[in-house]
C-alpha positions as CSV (number, residue, x, y, z in Angstrom):
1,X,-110.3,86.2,-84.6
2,X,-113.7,85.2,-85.8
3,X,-114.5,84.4,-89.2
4,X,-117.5,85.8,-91.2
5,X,-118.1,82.6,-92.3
6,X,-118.1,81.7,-88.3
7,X,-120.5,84.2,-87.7
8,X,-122.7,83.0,-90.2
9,X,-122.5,79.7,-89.0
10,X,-123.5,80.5,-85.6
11,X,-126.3,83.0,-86.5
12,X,-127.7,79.9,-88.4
13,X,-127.2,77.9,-85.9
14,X,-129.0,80.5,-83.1
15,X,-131.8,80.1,-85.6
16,X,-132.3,76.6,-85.9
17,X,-132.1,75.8,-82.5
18,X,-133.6,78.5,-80.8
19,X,-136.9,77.7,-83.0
20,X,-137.0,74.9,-80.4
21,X,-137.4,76.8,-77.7
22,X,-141.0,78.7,-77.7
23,X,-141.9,74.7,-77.6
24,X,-139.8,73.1,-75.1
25,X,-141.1,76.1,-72.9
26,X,-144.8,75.4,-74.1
27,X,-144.3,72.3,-72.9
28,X,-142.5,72.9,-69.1
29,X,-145.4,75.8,-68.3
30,X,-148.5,73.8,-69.5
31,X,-146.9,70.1,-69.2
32,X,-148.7,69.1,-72.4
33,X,-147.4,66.9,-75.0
34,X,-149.9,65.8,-76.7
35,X,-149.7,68.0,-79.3
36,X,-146.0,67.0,-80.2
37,X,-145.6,63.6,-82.3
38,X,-143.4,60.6,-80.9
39,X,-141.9,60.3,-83.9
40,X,-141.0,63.9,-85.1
41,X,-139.2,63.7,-81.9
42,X,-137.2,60.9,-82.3
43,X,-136.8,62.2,-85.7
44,X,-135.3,65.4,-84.8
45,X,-133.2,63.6,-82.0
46,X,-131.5,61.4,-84.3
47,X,-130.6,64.5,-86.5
48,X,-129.7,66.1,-83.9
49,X,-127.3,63.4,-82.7
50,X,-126.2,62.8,-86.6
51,X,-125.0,66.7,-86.5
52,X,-123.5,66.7,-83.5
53,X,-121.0,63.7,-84.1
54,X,-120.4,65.3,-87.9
55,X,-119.7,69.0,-86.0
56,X,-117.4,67.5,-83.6
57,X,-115.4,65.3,-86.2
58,X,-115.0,68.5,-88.5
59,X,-114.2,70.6,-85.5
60,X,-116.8,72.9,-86.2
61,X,-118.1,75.0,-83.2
62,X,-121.0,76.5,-85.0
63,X,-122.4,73.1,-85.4
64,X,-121.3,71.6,-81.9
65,X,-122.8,73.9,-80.5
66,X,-126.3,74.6,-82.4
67,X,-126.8,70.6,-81.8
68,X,-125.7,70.6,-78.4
69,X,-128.2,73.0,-77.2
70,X,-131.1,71.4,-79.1
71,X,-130.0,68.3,-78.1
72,X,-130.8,69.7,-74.6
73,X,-134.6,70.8,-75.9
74,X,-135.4,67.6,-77.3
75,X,-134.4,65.4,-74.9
76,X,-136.2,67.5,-72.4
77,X,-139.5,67.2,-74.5
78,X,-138.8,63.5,-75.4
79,X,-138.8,62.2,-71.9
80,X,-141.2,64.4,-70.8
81,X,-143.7,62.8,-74.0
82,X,-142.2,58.9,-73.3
83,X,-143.8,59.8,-69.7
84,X,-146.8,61.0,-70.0
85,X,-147.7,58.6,-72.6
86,X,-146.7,55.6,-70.5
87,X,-148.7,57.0,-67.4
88,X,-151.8,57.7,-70.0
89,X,-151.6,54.4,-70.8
90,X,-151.1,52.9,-67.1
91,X,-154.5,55.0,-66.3
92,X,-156.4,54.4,-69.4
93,X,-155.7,50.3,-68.3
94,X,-156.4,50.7,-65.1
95,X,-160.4,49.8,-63.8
């Protein structure tokens, strides 16, 4: 049986993380990243990391999964900003 406080927990969760989302899809239908920061990235990916590990060693699926799936977001926009901005900088060298 699911708890209310469960319920809360993943309502907050669907929150938090699908706030990512309206980005990371910004990002896959225009393949633009400038507009994101390098290090709000890596920012929210350490987070991100720090709650999963805390969510799995309480147990907690609310958290697990929240930071699981933006885990999956970030990473997705991270990469795709680490590459563009090394081929920006490959072309911008280039004569």
């Amino acid at each position: 049986m699911i708890e209310p406080l469960d319920i809360l927990g993943l309502a907050a969760g669907c929150c938090s993380t699908f706030a990512l989302a309206p980005q990371a899809v910004k990002v896959w239908k225009y393949q633009k990243v400038d507009q994101l920061s390098l290090g709000m990235l890596v920012l929210m990916q350490t987070g991100c990391i720090l709650w999963l590990s805390y969510g799995l060693f309480r147990a907690d699926i609310s958290i697990i999964w929240a930071n699981a799936v933006a885990f999956c977001f970030i990473v997705y926009m991270l990469t795709k900003k680490i590459v563009d901005d090394r081929s920006r900088r490959q072309h911008e060298s280039s004569p």
